[in-house]
C-alpha angles and dihedrals in degrees: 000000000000122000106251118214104201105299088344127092124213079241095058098041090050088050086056103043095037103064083041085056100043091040086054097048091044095052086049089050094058097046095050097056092042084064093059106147120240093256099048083058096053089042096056095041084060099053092047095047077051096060095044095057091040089053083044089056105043082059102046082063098050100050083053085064 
């Protein structure tokens, strides 16, 4: 079934390395986010505000109809 090096088996060694490998790419993930600029946050905050006040005023169509 599984290729078997030595006394370990390709499973094992993937249920040892995976969680290593998501663990790491989470971790980069995080810091990566944590060292948004200044302007990428405000950025961000301006586009959000942007799609809250385009989905306002869609509603506020829909509840005219």
């Amino acid at each position: 079934m599984l290729e078997r090096l030595g006394d370990v088996t390709l499973l094992t060694m993937m249920e040892v390395v995976g969680p290593i490998v998501l663990g790491a790419a989470l971790a980069y993930g995080i810091l990566k986010s944590r060292r948004r600029s200044g302007a990428s946050k405000i950025e961000t905050e301006i586009a959000t505000r942007k799609l809250y006040r385009e989905a306002a005023e869609e509603e506020r169509k829909q509840e005219r109809t």
